[in-house]
C-alpha positions as CSV (number, residue, x, y, z in Angstrom):
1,X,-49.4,-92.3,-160.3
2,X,-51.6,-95.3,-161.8
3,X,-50.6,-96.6,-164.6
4,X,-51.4,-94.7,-168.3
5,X,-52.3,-91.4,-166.3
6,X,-50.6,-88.1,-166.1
7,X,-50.2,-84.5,-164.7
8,X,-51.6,-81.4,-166.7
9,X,-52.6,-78.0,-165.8
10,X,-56.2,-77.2,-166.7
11,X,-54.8,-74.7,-169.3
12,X,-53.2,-77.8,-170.8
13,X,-56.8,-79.1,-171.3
14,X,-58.6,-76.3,-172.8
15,X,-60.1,-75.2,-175.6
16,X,-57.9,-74.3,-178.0
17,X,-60.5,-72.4,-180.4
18,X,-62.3,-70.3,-178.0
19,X,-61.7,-68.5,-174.4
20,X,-61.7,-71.5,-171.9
21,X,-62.2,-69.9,-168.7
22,X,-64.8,-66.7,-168.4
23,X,-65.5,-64.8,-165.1
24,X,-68.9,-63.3,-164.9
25,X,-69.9,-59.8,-165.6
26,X,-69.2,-57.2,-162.5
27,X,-69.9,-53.7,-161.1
28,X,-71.5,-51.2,-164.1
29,X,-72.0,-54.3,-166.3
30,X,-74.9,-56.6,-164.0
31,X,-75.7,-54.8,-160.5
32,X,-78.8,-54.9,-158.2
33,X,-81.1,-52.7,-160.4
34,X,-80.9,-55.4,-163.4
35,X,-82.5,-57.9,-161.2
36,X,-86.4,-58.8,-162.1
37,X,-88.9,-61.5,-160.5
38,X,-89.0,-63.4,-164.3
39,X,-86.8,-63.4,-167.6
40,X,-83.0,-65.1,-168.4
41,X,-81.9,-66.8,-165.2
42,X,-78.3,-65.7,-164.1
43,X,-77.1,-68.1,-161.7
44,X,-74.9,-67.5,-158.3
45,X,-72.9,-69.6,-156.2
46,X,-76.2,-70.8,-154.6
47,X,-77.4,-72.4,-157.1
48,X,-74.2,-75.0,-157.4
49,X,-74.7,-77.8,-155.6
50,X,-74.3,-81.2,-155.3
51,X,-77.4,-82.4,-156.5
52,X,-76.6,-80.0,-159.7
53,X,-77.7,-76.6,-160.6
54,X,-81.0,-75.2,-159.4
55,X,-82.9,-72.2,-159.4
56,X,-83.7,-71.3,-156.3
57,X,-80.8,-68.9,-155.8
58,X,-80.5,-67.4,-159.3
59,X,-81.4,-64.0,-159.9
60,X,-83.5,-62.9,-163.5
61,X,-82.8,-60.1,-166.3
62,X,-84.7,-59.0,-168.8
63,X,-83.7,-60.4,-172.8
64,X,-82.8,-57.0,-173.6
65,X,-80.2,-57.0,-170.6
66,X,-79.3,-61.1,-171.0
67,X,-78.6,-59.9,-175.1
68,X,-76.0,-56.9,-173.8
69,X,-74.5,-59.8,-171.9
70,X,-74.6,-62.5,-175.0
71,X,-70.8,-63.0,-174.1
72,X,-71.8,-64.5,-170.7
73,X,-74.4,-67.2,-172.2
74,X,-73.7,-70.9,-171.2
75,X,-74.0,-74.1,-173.2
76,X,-74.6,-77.7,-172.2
77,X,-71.7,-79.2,-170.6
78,X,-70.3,-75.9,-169.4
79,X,-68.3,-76.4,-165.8
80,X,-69.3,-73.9,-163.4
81,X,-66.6,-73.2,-160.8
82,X,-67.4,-71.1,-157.5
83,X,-64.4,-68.4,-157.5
84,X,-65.3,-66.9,-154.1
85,X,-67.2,-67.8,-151.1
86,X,-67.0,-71.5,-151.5
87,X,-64.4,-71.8,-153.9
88,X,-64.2,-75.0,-155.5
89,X,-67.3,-75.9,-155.8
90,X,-68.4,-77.3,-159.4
91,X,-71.7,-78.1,-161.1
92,X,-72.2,-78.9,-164.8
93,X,-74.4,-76.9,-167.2
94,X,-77.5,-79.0,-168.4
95,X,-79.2,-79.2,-171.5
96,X,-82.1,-76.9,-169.8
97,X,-79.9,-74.1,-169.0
98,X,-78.5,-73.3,-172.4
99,X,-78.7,-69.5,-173.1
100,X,-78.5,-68.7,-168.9
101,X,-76.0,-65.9,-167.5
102,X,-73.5,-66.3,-164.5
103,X,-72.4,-63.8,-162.0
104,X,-68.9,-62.7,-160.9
105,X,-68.6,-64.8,-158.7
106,X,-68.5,-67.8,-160.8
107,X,-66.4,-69.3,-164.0
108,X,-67.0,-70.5,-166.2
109,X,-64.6,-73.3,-167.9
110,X,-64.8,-75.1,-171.2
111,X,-62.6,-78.2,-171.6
112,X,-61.5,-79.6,-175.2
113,X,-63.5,-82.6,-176.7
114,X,-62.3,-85.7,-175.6
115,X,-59.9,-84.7,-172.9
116,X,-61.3,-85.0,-169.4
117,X,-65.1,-85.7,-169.1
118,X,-67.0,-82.6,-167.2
119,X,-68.8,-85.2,-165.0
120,X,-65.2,-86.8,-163.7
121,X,-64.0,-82.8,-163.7
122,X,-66.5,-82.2,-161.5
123,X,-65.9,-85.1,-159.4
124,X,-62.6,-84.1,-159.0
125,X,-62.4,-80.6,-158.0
126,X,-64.9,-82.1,-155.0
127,X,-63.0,-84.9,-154.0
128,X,-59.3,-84.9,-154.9
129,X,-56.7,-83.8,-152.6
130,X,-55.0,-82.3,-154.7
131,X,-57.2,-79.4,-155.6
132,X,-58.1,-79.3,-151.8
133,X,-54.3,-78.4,-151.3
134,X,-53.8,-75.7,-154.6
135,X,-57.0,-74.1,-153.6
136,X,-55.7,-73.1,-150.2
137,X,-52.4,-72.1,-151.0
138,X,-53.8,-70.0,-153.8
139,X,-57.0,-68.3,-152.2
140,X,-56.3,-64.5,-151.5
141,X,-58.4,-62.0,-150.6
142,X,-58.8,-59.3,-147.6
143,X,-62.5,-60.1,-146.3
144,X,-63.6,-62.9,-148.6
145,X,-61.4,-66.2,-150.5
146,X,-61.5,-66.0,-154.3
147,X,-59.6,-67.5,-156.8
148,X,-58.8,-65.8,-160.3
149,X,-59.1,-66.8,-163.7
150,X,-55.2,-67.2,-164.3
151,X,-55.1,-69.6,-160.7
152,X,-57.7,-71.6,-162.2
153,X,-56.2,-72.0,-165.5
154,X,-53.2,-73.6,-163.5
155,X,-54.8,-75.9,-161.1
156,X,-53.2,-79.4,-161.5
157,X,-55.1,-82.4,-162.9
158,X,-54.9,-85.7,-162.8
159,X,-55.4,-87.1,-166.1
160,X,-56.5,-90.4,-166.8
161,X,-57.0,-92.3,-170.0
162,X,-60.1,-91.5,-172.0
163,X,-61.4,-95.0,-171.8
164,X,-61.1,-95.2,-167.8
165,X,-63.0,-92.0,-167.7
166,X,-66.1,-92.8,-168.9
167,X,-65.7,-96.0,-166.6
168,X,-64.6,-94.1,-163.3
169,X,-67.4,-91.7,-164.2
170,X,-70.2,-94.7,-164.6
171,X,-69.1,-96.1,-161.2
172,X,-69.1,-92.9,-159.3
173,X,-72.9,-92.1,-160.6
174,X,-73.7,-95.5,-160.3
175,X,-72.5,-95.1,-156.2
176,X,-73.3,-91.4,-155.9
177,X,-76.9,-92.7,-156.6
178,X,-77.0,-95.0,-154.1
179,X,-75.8,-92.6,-151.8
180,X,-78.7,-90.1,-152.8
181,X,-81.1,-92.4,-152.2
182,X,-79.5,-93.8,-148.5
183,X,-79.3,-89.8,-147.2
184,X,-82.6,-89.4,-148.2
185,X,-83.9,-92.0,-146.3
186,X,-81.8,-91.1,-143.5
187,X,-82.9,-87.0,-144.0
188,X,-86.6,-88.6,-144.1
189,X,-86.2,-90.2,-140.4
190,X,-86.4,-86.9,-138.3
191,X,-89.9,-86.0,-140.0
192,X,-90.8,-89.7,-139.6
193,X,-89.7,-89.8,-135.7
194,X,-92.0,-86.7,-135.3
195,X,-94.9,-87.8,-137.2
196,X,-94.3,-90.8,-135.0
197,X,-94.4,-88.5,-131.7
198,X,-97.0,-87.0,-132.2
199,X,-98.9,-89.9,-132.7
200,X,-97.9,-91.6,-129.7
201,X,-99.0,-88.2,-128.2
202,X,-102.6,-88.5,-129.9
203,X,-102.9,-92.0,-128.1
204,X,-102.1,-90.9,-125.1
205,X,-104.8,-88.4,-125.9
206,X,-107.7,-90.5,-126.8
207,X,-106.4,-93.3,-123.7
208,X,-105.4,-95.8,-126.4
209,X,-102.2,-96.2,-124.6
210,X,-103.2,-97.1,-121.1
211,X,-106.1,-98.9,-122.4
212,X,-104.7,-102.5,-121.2
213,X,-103.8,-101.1,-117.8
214,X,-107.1,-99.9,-117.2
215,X,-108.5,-103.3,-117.8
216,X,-105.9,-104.5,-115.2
217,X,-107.2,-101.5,-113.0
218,X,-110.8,-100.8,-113.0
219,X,-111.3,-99.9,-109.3
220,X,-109.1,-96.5,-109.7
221,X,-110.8,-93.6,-108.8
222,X,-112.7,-92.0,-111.6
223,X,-110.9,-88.7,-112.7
224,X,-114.1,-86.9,-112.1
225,X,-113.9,-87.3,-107.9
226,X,-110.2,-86.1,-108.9
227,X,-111.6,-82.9,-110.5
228,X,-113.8,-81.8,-107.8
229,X,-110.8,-81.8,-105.1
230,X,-108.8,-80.0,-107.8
231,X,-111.3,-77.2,-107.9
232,X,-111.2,-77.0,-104.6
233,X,-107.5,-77.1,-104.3
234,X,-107.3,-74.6,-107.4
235,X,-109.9,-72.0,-105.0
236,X,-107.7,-72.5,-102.1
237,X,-104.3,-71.7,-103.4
238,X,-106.1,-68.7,-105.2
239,X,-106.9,-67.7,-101.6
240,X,-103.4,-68.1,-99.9
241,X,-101.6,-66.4,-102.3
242,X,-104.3,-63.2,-102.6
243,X,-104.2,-63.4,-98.7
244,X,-100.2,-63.1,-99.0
245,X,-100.4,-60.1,-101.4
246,X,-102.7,-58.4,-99.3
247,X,-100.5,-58.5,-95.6
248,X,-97.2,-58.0,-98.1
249,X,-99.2,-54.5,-98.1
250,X,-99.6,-53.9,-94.5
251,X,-103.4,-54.9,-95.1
252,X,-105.0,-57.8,-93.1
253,X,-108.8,-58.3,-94.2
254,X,-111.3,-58.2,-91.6
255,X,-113.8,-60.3,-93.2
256,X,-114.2,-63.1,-95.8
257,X,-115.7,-60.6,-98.3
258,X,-112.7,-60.6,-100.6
259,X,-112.9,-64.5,-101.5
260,X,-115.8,-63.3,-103.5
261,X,-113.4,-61.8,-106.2
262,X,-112.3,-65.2,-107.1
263,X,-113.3,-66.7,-110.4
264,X,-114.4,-70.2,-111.0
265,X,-112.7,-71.0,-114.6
266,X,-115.5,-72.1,-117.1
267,X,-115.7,-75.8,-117.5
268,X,-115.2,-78.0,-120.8
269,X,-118.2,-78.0,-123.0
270,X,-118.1,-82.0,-123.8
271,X,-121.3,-82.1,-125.8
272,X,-118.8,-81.2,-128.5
273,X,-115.7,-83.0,-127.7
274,X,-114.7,-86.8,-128.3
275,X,-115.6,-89.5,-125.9
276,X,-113.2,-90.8,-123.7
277,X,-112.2,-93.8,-121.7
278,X,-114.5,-94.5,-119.0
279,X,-113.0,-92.8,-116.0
280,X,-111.8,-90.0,-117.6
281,X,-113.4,-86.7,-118.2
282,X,-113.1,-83.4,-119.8
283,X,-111.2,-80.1,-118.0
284,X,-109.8,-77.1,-119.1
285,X,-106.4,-75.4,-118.4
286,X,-107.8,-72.7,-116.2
287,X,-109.2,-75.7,-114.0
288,X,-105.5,-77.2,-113.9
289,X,-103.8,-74.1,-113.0
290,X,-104.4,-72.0,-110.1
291,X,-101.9,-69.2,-111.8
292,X,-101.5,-68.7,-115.4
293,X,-99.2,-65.3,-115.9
294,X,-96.8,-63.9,-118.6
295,X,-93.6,-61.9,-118.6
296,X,-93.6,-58.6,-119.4
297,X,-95.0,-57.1,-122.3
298,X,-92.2,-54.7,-122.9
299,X,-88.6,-55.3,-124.2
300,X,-86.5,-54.9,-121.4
301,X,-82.8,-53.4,-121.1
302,X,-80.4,-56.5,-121.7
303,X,-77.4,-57.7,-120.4
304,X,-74.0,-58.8,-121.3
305,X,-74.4,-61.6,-118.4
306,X,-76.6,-62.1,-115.5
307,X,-80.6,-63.5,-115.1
308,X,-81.7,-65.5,-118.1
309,X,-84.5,-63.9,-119.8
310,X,-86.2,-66.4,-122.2
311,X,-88.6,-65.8,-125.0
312,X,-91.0,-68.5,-127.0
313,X,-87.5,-69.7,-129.4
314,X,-86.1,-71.2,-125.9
315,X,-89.2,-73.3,-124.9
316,X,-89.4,-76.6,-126.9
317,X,-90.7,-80.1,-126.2
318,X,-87.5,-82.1,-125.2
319,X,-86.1,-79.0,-123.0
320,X,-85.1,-75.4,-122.8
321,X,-82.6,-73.8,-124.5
322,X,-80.0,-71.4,-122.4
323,X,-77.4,-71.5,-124.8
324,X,-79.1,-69.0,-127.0
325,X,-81.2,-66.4,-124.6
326,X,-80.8,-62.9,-123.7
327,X,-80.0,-61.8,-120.1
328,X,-81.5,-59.1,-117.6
329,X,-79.7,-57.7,-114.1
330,X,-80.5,-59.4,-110.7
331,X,-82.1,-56.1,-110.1
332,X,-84.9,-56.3,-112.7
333,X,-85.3,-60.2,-112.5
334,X,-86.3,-59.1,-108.6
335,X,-89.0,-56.3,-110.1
336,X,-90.5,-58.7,-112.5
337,X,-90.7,-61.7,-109.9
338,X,-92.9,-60.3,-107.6
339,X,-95.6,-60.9,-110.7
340,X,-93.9,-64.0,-112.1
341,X,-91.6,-66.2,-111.0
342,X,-90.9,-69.5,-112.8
343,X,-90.7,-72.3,-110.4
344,X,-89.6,-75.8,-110.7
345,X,-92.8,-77.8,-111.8
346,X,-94.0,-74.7,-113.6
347,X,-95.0,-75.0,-117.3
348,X,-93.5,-73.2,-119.4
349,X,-96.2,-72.5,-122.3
350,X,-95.2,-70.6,-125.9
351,X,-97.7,-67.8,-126.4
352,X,-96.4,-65.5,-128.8
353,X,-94.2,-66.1,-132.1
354,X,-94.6,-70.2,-132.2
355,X,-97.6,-70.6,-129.8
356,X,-98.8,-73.8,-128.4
357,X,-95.4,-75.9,-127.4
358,X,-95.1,-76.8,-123.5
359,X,-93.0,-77.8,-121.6
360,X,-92.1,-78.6,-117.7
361,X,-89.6,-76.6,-115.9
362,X,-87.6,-79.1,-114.9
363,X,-84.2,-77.0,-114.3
364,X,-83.3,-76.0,-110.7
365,X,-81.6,-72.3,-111.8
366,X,-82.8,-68.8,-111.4
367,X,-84.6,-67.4,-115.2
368,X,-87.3,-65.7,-116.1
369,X,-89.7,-65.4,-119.5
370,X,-90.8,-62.5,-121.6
371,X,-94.4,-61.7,-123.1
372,X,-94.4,-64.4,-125.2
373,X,-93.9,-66.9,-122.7
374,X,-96.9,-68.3,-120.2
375,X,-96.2,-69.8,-116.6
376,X,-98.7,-72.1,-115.7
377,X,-98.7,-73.2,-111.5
378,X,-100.7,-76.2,-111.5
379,X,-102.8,-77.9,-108.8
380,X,-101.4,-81.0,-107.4
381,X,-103.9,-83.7,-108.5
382,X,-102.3,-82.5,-112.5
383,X,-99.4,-84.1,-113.3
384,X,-97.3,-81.7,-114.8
385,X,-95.3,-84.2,-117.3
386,X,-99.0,-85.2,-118.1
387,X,-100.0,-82.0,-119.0
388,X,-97.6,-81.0,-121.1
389,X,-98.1,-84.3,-123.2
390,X,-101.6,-83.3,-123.6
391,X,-100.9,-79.6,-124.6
392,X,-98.7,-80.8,-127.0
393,X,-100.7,-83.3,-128.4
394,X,-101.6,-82.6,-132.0
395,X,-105.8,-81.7,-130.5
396,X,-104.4,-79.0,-127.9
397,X,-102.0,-78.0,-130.2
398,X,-104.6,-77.3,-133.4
399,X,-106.7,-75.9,-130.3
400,X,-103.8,-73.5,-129.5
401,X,-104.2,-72.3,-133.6
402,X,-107.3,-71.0,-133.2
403,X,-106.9,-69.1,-130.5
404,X,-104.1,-67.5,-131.5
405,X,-104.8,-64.4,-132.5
406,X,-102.8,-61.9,-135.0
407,X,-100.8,-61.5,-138.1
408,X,-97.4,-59.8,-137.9
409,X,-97.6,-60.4,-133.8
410,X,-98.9,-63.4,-133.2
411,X,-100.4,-64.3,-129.5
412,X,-101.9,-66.9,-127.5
413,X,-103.9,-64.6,-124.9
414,X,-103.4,-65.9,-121.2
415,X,-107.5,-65.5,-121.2
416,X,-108.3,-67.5,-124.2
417,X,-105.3,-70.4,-123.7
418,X,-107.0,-71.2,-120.1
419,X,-109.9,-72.1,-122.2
420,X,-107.9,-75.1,-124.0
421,X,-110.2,-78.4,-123.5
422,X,-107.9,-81.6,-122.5
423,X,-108.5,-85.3,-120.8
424,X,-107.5,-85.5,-117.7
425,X,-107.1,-89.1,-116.5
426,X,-107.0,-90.3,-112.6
427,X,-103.7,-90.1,-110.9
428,X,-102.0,-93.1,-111.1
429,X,-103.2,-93.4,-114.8
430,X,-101.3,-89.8,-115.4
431,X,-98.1,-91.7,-113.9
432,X,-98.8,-94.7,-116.1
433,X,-99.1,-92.8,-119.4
434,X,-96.4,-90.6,-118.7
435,X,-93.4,-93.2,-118.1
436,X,-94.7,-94.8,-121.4
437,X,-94.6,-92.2,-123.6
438,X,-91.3,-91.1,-122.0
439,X,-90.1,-94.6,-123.2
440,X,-90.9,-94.5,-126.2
441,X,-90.0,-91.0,-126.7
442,X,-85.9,-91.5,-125.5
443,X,-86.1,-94.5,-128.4
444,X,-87.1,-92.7,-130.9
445,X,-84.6,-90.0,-129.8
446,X,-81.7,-92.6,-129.6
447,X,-82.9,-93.8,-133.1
448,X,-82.5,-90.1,-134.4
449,X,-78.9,-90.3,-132.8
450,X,-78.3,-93.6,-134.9
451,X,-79.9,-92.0,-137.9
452,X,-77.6,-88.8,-137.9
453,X,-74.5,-90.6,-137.1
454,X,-74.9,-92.6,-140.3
455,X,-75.7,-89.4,-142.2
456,X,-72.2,-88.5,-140.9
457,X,-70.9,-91.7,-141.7
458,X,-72.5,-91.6,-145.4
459,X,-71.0,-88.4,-146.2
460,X,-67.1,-90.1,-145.0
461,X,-67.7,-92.4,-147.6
462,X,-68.5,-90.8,-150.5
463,X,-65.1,-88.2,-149.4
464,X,-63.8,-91.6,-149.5
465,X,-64.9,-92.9,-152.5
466,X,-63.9,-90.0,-154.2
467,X,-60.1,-90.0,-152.9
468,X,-60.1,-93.5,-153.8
469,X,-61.3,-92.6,-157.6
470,X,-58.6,-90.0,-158.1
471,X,-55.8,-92.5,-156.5
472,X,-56.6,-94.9,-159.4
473,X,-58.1,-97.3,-157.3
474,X,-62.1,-97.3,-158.3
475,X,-62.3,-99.0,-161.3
476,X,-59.9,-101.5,-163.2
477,X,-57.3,-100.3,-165.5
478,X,-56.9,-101.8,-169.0
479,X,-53.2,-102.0,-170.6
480,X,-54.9,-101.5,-173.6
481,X,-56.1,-97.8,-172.8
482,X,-54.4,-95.2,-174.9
483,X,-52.2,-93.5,-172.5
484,X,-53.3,-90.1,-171.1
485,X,-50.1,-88.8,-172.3
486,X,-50.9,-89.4,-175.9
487,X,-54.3,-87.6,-175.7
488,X,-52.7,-84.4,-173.6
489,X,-49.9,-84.8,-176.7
490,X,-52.5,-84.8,-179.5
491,X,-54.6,-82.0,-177.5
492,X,-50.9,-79.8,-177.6
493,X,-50.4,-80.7,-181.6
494,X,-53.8,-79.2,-182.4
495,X,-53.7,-76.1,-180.6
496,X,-50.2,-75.7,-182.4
497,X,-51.3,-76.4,-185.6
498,X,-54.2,-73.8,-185.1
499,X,-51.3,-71.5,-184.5
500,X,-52.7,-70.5,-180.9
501,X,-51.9,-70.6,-177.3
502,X,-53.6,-70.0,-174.1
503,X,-51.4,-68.5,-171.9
504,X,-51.6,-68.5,-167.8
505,X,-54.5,-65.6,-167.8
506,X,-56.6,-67.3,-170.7
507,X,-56.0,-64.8,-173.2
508,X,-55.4,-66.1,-176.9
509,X,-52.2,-65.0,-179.1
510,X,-50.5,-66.1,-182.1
511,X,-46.1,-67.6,-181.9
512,X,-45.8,-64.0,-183.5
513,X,-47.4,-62.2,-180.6
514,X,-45.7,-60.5,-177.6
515,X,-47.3,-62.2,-174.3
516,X,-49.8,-59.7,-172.5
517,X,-48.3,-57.5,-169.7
518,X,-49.1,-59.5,-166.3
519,X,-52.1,-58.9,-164.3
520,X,-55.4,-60.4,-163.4
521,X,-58.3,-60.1,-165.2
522,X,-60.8,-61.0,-162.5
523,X,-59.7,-58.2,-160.1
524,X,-58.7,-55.1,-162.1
525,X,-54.6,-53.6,-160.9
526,X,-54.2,-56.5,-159.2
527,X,-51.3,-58.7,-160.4
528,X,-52.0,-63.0,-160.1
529,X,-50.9,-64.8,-157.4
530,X,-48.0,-66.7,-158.0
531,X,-47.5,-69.7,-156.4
532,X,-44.4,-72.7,-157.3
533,X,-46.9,-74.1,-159.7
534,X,-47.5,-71.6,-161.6
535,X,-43.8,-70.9,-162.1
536,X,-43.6,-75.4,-163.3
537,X,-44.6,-76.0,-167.2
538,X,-46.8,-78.6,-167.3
539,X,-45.7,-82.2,-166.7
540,X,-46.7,-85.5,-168.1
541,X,-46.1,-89.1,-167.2
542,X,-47.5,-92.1,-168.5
């Protein structure tokens, strides 16, 4: 124990005039049906937090409801303790919240002037040990934790002089600010690392990022002669795999005349589009792909194990997700592979819920995709990597918006997404611009690594500056401090001369009184918990 401190119970340091610790109104008294969109804000344990208290989780009454519940009303420098759900957490009252409600599941705590600062309270029922270690031997409760008014009442503080209060308190917001300020900037990098993506992606786009090794390399072939052979490639595959469905059937054709069913996709319009590189030209995903199919466009019957079935939430730009998909027996993955089968190579294109995210299947394992997912076969003169840098480029992607059709159900229809416009660059260009935005794409991912391991490492300190406050150890101590001891004596004197007490459960009596008949006042027949501290008076050392 530093020197000048003590031990009290928070009993020790209430109120001596008033109720010092009030649960919020339950059951007949604030349900459901009081709730309304605007009026007296009546805050929940959502709307503690660290930052302070905030709206966004409080619920509203109306004044004639807030005036039945006048008892309830807080004040400026009220502590608000979370009693269940997270218990322990603590947020003080501000001057703009005077006159608000509280529900049941919070208290509501008043401390006497001049004993323990509600900023260094609040500090402490955060950081200290010590509370960490009452509050889980005290918790009780069948389904959820919770901690009663009379439990409260007895939690154990450390007590420091009044003097190093105010200067434990100025250190700790002076460092808590700091800290702010450095999670910030580190909560600000992962938007920053995608803005930063997808402008490496719009580069690529336009050809700014291969535009010195295209002056290193003019004599490639122009992407243009690499078109035509991919229409042709595109018209041929067409042909082998209708000419495989056909003798799967028993049927062999006996003339040519069904290659006249084939389609040729519609070309890019570039009168309208922006110029690019010389060597490059215009396409469209229908060129690319020789197959473009979905999964089926019913829910199917689901699985405890087997076939992973994935839906648009699985696909995303850095991989697939098979941690969190459904399944489907081998039986059914059979019936819906004979009209898609996702293939290594493959990509793997969102078309329903978040439309317009890519990505190569680059997994050598047995899955297959529901409606909202599109499987593109592409013709080998597309580089598939290459492709799905383009679709996810911020143009393909704001293309992918307005085709997307829908309001509750939104979807990317397979025949307008083949109508997406993109470069296409020659081959060894594709290769080029691919392992460069790879590179710098793992960088930025590593920095994102760096970024949230010092978010982690952020949040150790301030635990540790915390622990190291409430050791004694924060902020110098002066001899000349009045000893905490003195101030909890004085705090005792006055309640004694105002001929009151505030027993275990909060309640107030007079000497003459008998004490009130055991039982807690938060949870109606139930008696308190009683754990070895509660059965201690309070202690005090200087």
């Amino acid at each position: 124990m530093p020197a000048g401190w003590c031990t009290a119970r928070v009993a020790d340091l209430a109120r001596p005039d008033e109720q010092p610790v009030l649960t919020g109104p339950f059951g007949t008294n604030l349900g459901r049906e009081d709730f309304v969109n605007k009026g007296t804000p009546v805050l929940t344990i959502g709307c503690l937090t660290d930052s302070g208290v905030c709206l966004d989780k409080a619920n509203y009454v109306i004044p004639d409801k807030a005036k039945d519940l006048d008892r309830y009303r807080l004040r400026e420098g009220d502590i608000l303790f979370s009693r269940m759900a997270s218990v322990g957490r603590a947020s003080i009252v501000p001057r703009a919240l005077n006159g608000s409600l509280f529900n049941y599941h919070i208290m509501r705590l008043r401390l006497a002037d001049a004993t323990y600062m509600p900023q260094l309270f609040m500090y402490y029922v955060r950081g200290a040990s010590i509370v960490r270690d009452y509050l889980d031997e005290v918790n009780h409760g069948a389904t959820r934790d919770g901690v009663n008014t009379a439990q409260l009442l007895d939690m154990p503080v450390l007590l420091p002089p009044a003097a190093e209060q105010r200067r434990i308190v100025a250190k700790l917001e002076d460092l808590t600010t700091k800290s702010r300020r450095a999670k910030e900037a580190l909560d600000a990098i992962p938007a920053l690392l995608e803005r930063f993506r997808q402008s490496v992606l719009a580069a690529a786009f336009r050809g700014d990022l291969t535009a010195d090794w295209r002056e290193k390399n003019p004599d490639v072939e122009p992407a243009e002669e690499l078109l035509k052979r991919i229409r042709a490639e595109r018209r041929r595959r067409w042909e082998e795999a209708e000419l495989a469905k056909m003798r799967a059937k028993g049927k062999v054709p006996g003339d040519d005349r069904w290659k006249e069913r084939y389609k040729e996709p519609e070309p890019a319009d570039a009168s309208e589009l922006p110029e690019l590189p010389e060597g490059w030209c215009w396409t469209t995903l229908g060129e690319l792909a020789w197959s473009v199919k979905d999964g089926p466009h019913y829910s199917p019957k689901y699985e405890d194990s087997g076939v992973p079935f994935l839906s648009g939430g699985n696909i995303r730009p850095e991989g697939i997700d098979f941690k969190n998909v459904k399944y489907i027996s081998e039986k059914l993955h059979a019936e819906l592979a004979e009209r898609c089968l996702p293939e290594i190579g493959d990509i793997l294109y969102t078309k329903g819920g978040t439309t317009g995210i890519a990505r190569v299947n680059t997994y050598d394992r047995i899955f297959n995709v529901w409606v909202h997912v599109a499987v593109l076969k592409l013709v080998s003169g597309a580089r598939p990597f290459f492709v799905q840098h383009m679709l996810n480029s911020p143009a393909c992607y704001a293309e992918s918006q307005v085709l997307t059709h829908g309001v509750g159900n939104q979807d990317l229809g397979l025949t307008r997404m083949v109508n997406i416009a993109l470069p296409l660059a020659p081959v060894a260009e594709q290769d080029r611009c691919v392992e460069r935005i790879d590179a710098i794409i793992s960088r930025s991912r590593a920095l994102a690594e760096v970024a949230g391991r010092a978010t982690e490492l952020a949040n150790g300190i301030d635990r540790a500056i915390l622990a190291k406050a409430f050791r004694g150890e924060l902020v110098p101590q002066d001899p000349n401090d009045e000893p905490a001891s003195v101030l909890l004596e004085r705090l005792r004197a006055e309640r004694e001369q105002n001929g009151k007490t505030t027993n275990g459960a909060g309640h107030r009596r007079t000497a003459a009184s008998p004490p009130p008949a055991p039982s807690d006042p938060t949870v109606p027949g139930r008696k308190p918990h009683a754990s070895r501290r509660s059965q201690a008076p309070a202690r005090s050392r200087g």
